[in-house]
Residue frames as qw, qx, qy, qz and C-alpha x, y, z in Angstrom:
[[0.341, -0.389, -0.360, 0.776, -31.75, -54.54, 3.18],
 [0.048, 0.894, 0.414, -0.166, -33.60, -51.25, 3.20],
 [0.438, 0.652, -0.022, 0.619, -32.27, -48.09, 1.75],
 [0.141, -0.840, 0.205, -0.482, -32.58, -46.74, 5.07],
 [0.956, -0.212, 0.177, 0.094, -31.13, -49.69, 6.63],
 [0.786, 0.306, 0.101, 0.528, -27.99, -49.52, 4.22],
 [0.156, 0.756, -0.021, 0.635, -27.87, -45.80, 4.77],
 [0.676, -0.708, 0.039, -0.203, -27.48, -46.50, 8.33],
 [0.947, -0.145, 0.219, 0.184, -25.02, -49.09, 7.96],
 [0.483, 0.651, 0.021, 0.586, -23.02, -46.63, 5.50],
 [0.391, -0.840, 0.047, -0.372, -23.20, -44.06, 8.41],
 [0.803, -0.545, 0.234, 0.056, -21.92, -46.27, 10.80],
 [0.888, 0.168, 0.136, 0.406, -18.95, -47.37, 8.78],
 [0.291, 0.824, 0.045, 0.484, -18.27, -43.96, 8.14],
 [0.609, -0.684, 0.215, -0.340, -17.85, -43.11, 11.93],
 [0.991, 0.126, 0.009, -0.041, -15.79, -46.02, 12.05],
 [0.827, 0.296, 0.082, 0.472, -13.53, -45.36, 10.05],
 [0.070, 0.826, -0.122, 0.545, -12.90, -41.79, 11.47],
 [0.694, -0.657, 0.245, -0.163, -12.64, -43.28, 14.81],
 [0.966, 0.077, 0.181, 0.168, -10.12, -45.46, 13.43],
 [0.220, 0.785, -0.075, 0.575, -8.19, -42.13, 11.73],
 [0.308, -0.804, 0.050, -0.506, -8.21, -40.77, 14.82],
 [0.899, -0.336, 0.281, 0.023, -7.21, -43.57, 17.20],
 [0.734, 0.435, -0.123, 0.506, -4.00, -43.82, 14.14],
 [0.261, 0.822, -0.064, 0.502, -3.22, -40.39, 14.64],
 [0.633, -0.702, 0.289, -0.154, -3.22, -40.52, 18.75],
 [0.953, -0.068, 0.120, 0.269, -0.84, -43.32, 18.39],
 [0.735, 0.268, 0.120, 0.611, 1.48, -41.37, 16.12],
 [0.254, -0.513, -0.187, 0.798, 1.43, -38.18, 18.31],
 [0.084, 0.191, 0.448, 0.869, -0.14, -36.18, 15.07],
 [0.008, 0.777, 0.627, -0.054, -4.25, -35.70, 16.32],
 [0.116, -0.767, -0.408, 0.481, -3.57, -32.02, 16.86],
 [0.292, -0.434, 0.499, 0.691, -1.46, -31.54, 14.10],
 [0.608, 0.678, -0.190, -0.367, -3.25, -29.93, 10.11],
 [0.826, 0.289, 0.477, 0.082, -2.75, -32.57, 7.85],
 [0.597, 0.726, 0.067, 0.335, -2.18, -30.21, 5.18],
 [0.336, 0.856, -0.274, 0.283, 0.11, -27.81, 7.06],
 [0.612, -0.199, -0.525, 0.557, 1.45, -29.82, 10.72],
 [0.080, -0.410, 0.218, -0.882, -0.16, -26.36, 12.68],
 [0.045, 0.136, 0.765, -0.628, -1.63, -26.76, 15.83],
 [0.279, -0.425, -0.723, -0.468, -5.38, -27.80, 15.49],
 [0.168, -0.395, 0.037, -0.902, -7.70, -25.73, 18.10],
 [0.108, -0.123, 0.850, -0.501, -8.96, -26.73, 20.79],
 [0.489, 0.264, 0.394, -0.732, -12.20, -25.22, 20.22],
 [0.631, 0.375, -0.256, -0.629, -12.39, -27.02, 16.85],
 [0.200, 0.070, -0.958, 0.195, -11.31, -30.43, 18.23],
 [0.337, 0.256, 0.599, -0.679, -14.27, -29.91, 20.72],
 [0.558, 0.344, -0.156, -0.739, -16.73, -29.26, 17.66],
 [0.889, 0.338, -0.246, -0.186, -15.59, -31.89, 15.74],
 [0.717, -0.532, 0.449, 0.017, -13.36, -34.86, 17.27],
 [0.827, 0.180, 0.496, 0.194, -12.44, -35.95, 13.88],
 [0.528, 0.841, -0.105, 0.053, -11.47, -33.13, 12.18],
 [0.831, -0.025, 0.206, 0.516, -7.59, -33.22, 10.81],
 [0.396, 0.394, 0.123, 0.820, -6.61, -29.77, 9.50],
 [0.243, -0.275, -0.316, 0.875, -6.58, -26.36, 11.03],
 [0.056, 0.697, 0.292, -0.653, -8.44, -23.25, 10.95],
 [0.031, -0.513, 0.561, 0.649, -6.49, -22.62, 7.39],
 [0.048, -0.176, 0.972, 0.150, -7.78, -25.54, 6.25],
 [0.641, 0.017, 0.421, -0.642, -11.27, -26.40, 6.35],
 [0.308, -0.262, 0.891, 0.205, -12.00, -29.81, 6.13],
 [0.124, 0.022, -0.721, -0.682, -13.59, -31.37, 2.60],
 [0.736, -0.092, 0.145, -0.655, -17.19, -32.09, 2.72],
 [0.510, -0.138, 0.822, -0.213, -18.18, -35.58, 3.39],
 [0.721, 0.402, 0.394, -0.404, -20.33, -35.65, 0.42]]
């Protein structure tokens, strides 16, 4: 496989596995809800980012 092949295929998994997160969280009534503190997560930063997990307070870790 290519590096940019594999780096694709990394990608995708990544994505994945947030959609997966995310698809937990709905189940367990938590999506809107900071990880770190349980505050209401923002609309506008839901919108931005569909995956993020922590509030305003919070900003979430880089990916890298």
């Amino acid at each position: 496989m290519s590096d940019t092949t594999n780096e694709s295929v990394q990608a995708i998994e990544r994505t994945l596995v947030g959609v997966e997160t995310i698809l937990s969280r709905m189940s367990a009534g938590t999506f809107r809800s900071c990880e770190v503190c349980g505050a209401d997560i923002d609309d506008e930063l839901l919108v931005a980012d569909p995956m993020r997990s922590s509030c305003v307070e919070h900003p979430p870790l880089s990916a890298d």
